[in-house]
C-alpha positions, -999 to +999 in steps of 0.1 A: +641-682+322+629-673+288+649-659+261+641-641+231+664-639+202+656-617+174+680-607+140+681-573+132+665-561+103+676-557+066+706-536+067+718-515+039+742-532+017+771-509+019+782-489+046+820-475+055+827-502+075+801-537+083+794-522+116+777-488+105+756-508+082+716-487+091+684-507+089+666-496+052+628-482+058+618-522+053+643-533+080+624-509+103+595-526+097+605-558+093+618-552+133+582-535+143+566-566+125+586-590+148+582-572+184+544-571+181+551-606+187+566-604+219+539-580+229+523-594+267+551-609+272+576-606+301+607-588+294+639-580+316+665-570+297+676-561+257+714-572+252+727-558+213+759-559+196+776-524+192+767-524+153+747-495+143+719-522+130+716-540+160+710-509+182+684-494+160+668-528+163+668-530+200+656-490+201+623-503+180+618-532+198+619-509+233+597-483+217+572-509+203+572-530+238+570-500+260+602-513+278+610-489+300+645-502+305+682-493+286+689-513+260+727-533+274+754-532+245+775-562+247+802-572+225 
């Protein structure tokens, strides 16, 4: 078994609480820059935190693998 473990993005700096923190414009592509890395390779599952950062990480990273499956939120 192979895991992947990728950070999410840069994040805005203030949000109403840590946890609604978005990814900037550069986080977005700072997340599309990293996943066309993992390109070719096999891929089961995402797992992401419940923060609003991580998700919008793990949709970009589906979107730019093609990965047809849910993204899991874990805590």
């Amino acid at each position: 078994m192979r895991i992947w473990l990728l950070r999410h993005g840069e994040a805005e700096p203030r949000a109403r609480t840590d946890a609604q923190r978005c990814l900037t414009e550069a986080g977005r592509n700072e997340v599309r820059r990293s996943a066309a890395h993992l390109v070719g390779r096999p891929l089961q599952t995402i797992l992401a935190s419940p923060y609003v950062r991580a998700q919008q990480t793990a949709e970009l990273v589906r979107e730019v693998l093609g990965f047809g499956g849910m993204v899991e939120t874990v805590p």
